[in-house]
SEKENU-359917 format. One record per residue (C-alpha): x, y, z. Coordinates in pm, whole numbers, plus 50000, padded with zeros to 5 digits. Example, Ala and Ser with C-alpha at 12.3 -4.5 7.8 and 13.67 -1.06 7.14 Angstrom:
! residues 2
512304955050780 513674989450714 
! end
This chain:
! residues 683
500005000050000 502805026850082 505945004249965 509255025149877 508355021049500 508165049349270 504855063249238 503805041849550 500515058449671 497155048349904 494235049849764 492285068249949 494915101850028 493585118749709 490215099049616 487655123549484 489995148349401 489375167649028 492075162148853 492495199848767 492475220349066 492875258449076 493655286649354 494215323449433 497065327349630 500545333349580 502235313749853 500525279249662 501755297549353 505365297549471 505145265149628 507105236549380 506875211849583 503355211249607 502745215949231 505445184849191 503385160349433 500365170549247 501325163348901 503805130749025 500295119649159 498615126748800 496665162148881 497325194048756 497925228148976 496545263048829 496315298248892 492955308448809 489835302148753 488355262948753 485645250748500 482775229048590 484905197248566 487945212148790 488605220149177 489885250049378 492445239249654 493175262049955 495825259750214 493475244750541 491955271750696 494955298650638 493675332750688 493245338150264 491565303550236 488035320350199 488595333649869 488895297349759 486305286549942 483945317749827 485695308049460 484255270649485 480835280349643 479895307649335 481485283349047 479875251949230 482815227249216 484445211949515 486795225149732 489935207649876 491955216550108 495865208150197 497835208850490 501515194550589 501325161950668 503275152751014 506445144750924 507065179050783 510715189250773 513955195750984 512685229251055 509365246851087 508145266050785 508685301650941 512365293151038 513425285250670 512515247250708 511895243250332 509165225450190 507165199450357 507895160850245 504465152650271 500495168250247 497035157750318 494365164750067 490975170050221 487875169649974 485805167450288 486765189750565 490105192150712 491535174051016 491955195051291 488655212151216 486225190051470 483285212751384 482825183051070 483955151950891 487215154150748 488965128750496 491315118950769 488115105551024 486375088650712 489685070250653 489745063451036 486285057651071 486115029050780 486944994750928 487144980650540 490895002250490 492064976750786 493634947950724 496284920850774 498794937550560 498584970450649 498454969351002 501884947650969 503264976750782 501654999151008 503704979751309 506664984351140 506465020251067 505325030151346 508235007151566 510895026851258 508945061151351 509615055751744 513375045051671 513815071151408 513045104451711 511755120451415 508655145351467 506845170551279 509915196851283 513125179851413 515345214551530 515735197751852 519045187852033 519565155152125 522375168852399 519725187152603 519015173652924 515445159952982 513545165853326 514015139353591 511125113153516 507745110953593 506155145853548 502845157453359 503775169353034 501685199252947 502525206452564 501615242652450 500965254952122 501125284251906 498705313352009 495935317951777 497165286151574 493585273451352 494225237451464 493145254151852 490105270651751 488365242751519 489035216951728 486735234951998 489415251152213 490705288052303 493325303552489 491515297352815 491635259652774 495465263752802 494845279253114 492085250753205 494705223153105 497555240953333 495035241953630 493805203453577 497205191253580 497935209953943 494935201454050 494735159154005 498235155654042 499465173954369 502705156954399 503945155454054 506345178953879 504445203453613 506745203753271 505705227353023 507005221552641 507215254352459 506055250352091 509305251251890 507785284451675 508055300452027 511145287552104 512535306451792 510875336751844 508225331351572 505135330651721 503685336452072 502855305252272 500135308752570 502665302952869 505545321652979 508145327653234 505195339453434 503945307453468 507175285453557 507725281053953 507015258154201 506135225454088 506015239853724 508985241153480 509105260953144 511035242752908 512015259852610 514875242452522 514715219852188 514325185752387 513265156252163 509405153552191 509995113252230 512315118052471 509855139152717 507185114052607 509675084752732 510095099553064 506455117353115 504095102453365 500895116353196 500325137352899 497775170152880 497395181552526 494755205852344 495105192451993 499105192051911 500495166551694 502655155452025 499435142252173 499285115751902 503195109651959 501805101652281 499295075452183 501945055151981 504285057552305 501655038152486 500725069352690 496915074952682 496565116952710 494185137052824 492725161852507 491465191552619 490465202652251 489155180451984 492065170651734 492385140851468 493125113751706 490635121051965 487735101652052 488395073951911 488915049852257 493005062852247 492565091252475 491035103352791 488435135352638 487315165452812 485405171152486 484385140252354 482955139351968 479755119351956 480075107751614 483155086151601 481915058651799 484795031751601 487255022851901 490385019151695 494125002551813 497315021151825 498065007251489 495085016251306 495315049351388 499135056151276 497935036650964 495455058350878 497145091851005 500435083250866 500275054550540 496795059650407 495465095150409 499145112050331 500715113750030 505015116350062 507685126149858 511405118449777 512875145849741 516135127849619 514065103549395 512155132549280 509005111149310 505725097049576 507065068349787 506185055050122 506735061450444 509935040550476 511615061650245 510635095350422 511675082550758 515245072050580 515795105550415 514645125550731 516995110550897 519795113250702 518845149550677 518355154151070 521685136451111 523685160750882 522065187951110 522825182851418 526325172451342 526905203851159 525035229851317 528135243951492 529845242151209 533305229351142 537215239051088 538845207850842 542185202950784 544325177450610 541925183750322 543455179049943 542215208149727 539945188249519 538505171949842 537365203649978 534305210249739 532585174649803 533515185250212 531835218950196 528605205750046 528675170350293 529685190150609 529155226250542 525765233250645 524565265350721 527475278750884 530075267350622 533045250350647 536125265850724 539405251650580 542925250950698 546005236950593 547545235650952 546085215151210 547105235051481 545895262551337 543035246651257 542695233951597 542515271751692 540595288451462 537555258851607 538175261051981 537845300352004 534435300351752 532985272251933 532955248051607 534345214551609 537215202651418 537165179951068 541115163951024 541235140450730 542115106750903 546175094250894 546755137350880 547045143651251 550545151751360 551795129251621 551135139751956 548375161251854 545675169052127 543375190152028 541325211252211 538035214352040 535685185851936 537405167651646 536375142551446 537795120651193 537115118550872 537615092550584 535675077650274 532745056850348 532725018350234 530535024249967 532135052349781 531785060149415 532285045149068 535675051349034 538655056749285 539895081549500 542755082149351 542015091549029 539805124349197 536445110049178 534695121849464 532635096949721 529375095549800 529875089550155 531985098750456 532965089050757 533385105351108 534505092651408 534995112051720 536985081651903 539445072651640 538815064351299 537865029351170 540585013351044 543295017751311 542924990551568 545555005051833 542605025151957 538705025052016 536705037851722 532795050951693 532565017051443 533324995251721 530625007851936 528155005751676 529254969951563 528344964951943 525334976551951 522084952751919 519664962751659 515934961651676 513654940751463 513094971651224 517054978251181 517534939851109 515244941650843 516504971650663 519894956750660 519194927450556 517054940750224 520324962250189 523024936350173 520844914049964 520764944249750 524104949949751 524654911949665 522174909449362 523004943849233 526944937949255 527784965549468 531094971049638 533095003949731 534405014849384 532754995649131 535184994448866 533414963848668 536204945448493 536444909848276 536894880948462 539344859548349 540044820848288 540444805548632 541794770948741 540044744648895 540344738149259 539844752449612 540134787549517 541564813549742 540914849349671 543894874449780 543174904649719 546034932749734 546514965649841 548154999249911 550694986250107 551445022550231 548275026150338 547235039050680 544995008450787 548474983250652 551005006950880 548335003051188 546714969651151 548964948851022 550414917751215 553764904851150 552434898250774 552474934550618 553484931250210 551634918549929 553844893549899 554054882050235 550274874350206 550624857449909 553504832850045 551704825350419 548474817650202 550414792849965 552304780050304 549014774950449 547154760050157 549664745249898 547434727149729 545054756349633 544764773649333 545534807649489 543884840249286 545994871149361 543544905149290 546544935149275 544834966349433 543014992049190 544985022949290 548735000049273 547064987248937 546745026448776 550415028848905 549015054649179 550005040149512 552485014049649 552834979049672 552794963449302 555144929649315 557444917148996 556024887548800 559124871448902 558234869449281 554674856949162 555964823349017 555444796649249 552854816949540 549784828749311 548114808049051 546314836748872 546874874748876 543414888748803 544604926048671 541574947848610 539304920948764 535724927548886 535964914949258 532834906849313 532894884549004 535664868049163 534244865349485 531294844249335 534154817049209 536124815749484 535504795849821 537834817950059 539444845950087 542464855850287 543154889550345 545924915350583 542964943550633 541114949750287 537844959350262 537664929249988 537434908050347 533934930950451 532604923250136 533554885750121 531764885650464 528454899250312 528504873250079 528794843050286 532114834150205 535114825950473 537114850050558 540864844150713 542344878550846 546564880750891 545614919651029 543154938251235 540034951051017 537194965351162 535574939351101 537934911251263 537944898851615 533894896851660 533784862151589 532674863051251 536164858051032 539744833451139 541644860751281 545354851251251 546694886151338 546294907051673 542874914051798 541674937952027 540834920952411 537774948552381 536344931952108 534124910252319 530824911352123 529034888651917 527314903951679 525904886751379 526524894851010 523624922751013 524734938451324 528104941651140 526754957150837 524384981250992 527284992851175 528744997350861 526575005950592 524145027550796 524875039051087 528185048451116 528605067550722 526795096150577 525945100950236 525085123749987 523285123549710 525155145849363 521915145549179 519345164149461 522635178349630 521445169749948 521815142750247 520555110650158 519965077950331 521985046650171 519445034149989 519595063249745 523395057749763 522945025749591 520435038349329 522735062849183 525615031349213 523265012849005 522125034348793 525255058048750 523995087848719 527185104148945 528915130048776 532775116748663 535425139248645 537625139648348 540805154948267 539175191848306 537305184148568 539335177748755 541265215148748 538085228348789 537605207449108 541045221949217 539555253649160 536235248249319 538255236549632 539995270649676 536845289549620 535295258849877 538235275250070 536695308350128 533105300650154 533145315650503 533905351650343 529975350150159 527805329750420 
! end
């Protein structure tokens, strides 16, 4: 019903909508992303005036929406209305939060206006939209929406403190807001709501949430410092609405959105207004509606709220999808936020780096660049930002004294190598150590330890068997596979023997050719398949050996070899610390390590080099690749130019559709890099 397809779309969010609507108003005018979700869904946006056939859309009940509505009554067609749907954006409207991801289209009424039916209580109210598959989906969403922290607006900071639990949440809204007055409520019922809450729970701590439009100065809310004392706190700072819900003893809502957060939390609220989820046997009404009488479960609810009346957009896809996919890109876009928010200082950053770095990590403050860590180091401890050091680039002894982070390219990276300038499509950070140096903790390792919930399990596991039946791996050169022996093959794949992760987690084995000769000491008998590195290949980096030394240790040299081709005809693979070994692991194959990978030592390849004592866990394959592939990268998508989640990632792999720098281009990256340089000067 709301799969990740393109074009996936339930039936009922635009059902007796004309096909040709029209409106009067400037702000739906300027609005593309509305016009876009209209015509993806097959109807056409106007300014003007509708004939008998067409529709006139208004925004809700916006202060302009009666011209519409007087528009509609005189030329007798129907009027719709549209509203954000909740799951909006990183930041509200007002505060430059861009366009919303999502709308609901109301031929009925609208759904905070209780005064009426609205699309959203037919869709609630109709028992024949329920069913097995759709209330599994619905479990699964709404399980990924919990996990995910995401809300309507997302602005908040997951480094604020939350109350001490077990207070009444009392969530306040923006004064004179339409969703308050049409669903029965006022400014006084804020007051009446405050009063309740002192009143049936004497011995409870009062915590008031600010609405985030008040926080930023936007719009009034209908408490104030005035009211804070005693047994009542204020809080204006951008907690996580999930995380106050976690913590809150009892909920008091007029009609915000949070109130329905609060249902799927397992909280039951008290409404003093009369929003979209009230009434329906979920909450505890001061006003109760007398015409829904359906007593609906926690999952029938988010599936109607959230899978069938909405219809969402991609913005990366540039097309309607489900739910899954807005959850995935609003986090990946929430993620680049708050890690950037501060803003950054890099250094150890190559010229043509820089302009991939600015748009990844730049944000809206911009990213600063120096050439001199130390200086570097500076520049981000006395303007509060942290600091970005390309990984292997920190001089020794360094100690810096802001908040510095590590970067490196992610393990699924481009088509094409570094090497030869072609940017990647994800990064690393790691504020611990960096990923591939075992003589210290790293961010990866904590992840790799971390269990994963049903929801997480199932994602990864729908993205390795996508990387394994699209042929995905971190450079995707392609390549002819060539005539191979018969035998117990052995894969051996080279590399950069000058590379950081071969100077700090390599054993006692640390050459090409010192792998090659304890494999064929180990197996003599096998028909050993020795892959030379891509970069040592182009003649770029280190560690190319002479046929000569070859004779006698590696059966077959597979120059210019597709990997993964050779993966599927081999039946091990022996490696010091490549990534070839990760990628061996995601397709079932053994692995035998003679260094320390990030991925050795967790019980899951024959470790024959040093390993870690803290590597204790056990994680299974998907732990591993979550760890790996999801949680600990970010990516970014070169087509929308924005923060993507790695599912996109692997679209454009597929599909190629990533920009490739030639000869020119690459100057003209130089050049971009020293303008990427000096961004600072005109943000």
């Amino acid at each position: 019903m709301t799969g990740g397809g393109a074009g996936a779309i339930s039936l009922p969010a635009l059902a007796g909508v004309p096909r040709r609507l029209y409106h009067q108003n400037l702000s739906i005018l300027r609005n593309a992303r509305l016009h876009r979700v209209l015509q993806l869904a097959g109807h056409e946006l106007h300014f003007g005036l509708p004939g008998p056939q067409d529709g006139v859309l208004v925004w809700g009940r916006s202060p302009t929406a009666w011209r519409g509505e007087a528009l509609a009554a005189q030329r007798g067609v129907p009027l719709v209305r549209v509203e954000d749907a909740f799951l909006r954006s990183l930041l509200p409207g007002r505060a430059g939060g861009g366009p919303a991801i999502g709308f609901l289209f109301d031929p009925v009424g609208v759904h905070f206006d209780s005064s009426r039916a609205s699309r959203m209580e037919e869709i609630l109210a109709n028992s024949h939209l329920y069913y097995s598959n759709i209330l599994r989906e619905a479990k699964h969403l709404t399980n990924c929406f919990l996990e995910s922290y995401l809300s309507k607006y997302n602005n908040f900071d997951p480094d604020c403190p939350t109350p001490d639990p077990g207070y009444v949440l009392i969530v306040d809204q923006s004064a004179g807001d339409a969703s308050i007055r049409h669903s029965g409520a006022s400014a006084q019922t804020f007051r009446t709501m405050l009063a309740a809450a002192l009143q049936y729970h004497p011995d409870r701590r009062i915590v008031i949430r600010t609405h985030p439009e008040t926080a930023l100065g936007l719009r009034p809310g209908h408490f104030g410092p005035k009211d804070a004392g005693g047994r009542v706190m204020l809080l204006t700072d951008p907690v996580s609405p999930h995380r106050l819900l976690a913590h809150a003893a009892e909920v008091y809502t007029v009609s915000s959105q949070i109130g329905f957060e609060a249902i799927l939390h397992g909280h039951r609220p008290r409404v003093f207004g009369q929003p979209f989820y009230a009434g329906w046997g979920l909450t505890s009404d001061d006003q109760p509606i007398p015409r829904r009488t359906r007593t609906l479960t926690r999952e029938e609810l988010f599936a109607g709220a959230m899978l069938l009346a909405p219809v969402w957009y991609d913005p990366c896809r540039d097309r309607l999808c489900g739910l899954d996919d807005v959850i995935r890109q609003l986090q990946a876009e929430v993620r680049a936020w708050r890690e950037d928010r501060r803003g950054h200082v890099a250094a150890g950053m190559r010229l043509w780096k820089r302009p991939r770095l600015q748009a990844v990590f730049g944000g809206t403050r911009g990213l600063r660049f120096r050439d001199d860590p130390v200086a570097a180091d500076r520049l981000a401890s006395t303007t509060g930002r942290s600091l970005l050091i390309w990984a292997g680039k920190e001089p020794a002894g360094f100690a810096p004294k802001a908040p510095c982070l590590r970067v490196e390219d992610g393990f699924l990276r481009s088509r094409g190598l570094g090497a030869e300038l072609v940017p990647p499509l994800s990064l690393v950070t790691d504020d611990l150590g960096i990923y591939y140096d075992p003589t210290r903790p790293s961010r990866l390792e904590r992840l790799i330890a971390t269990p994963l919930s049903e929801a997480q399990h199932q994602r990864t596991e729908a993205l390795v068997q996508r990387l394994r039946s699209d042929g995905l791996s971190k450079y995707n050169l392609g390549g002819d596979l060539p005539p191979l022996p018969e035998g117990h093959r052995i894969l051996v794949p080279g590399q950069v023997e000058d590379d950081a992760s071969i100077r700090t987690g390599a054993g006692a084995v640390r050459t090409n050719l010192a792998l090659l000769q304890a494999v064929r000491a180990a197996h003599p008998t096998a028909v050993v398949i020795y892959k030379p590195h891509p970069d040592v290949e182009a003649g770029l980096r280190a560690g190319a050996i002479a046929p000569a030394d070859l004779a006698g240790v590696a059966d077959k040299v597979a120059s210019a070899a597709d990997p993964l081709r050779l993966m599927a005809e081999v039946q091990e693979v022996w490696t010091i610390t490549s990534l070839l070994g990760f990628e061996a692991l995601l397709r079932g194959l053994p692995v035998t390590c003679l260094g320390t990978p990030f991925y050795a030592g967790w019980g899951l390849t024959r470790d024959l080099g040093p390993v870690p004592d803290r590597r204790k866990a056990r994680p299974d394959l998907m732990q591993l690749a979550h760890a790996a592939l999801v949680a600990y990268p970010r990516y970014w998508d070169p087509v929308s130019r924005r923060p993507c989640p790695p599912e996109v990632a692997l679209d454009r792999l597929v599909s190629g559709d990533i920009p490739h720098p030639g000869r020119a281009n690459r100057l003209l990256s130089k050049l971009q890099g020293r303008f990427a340089s000096l961004a600072h000067l005109w943000r």
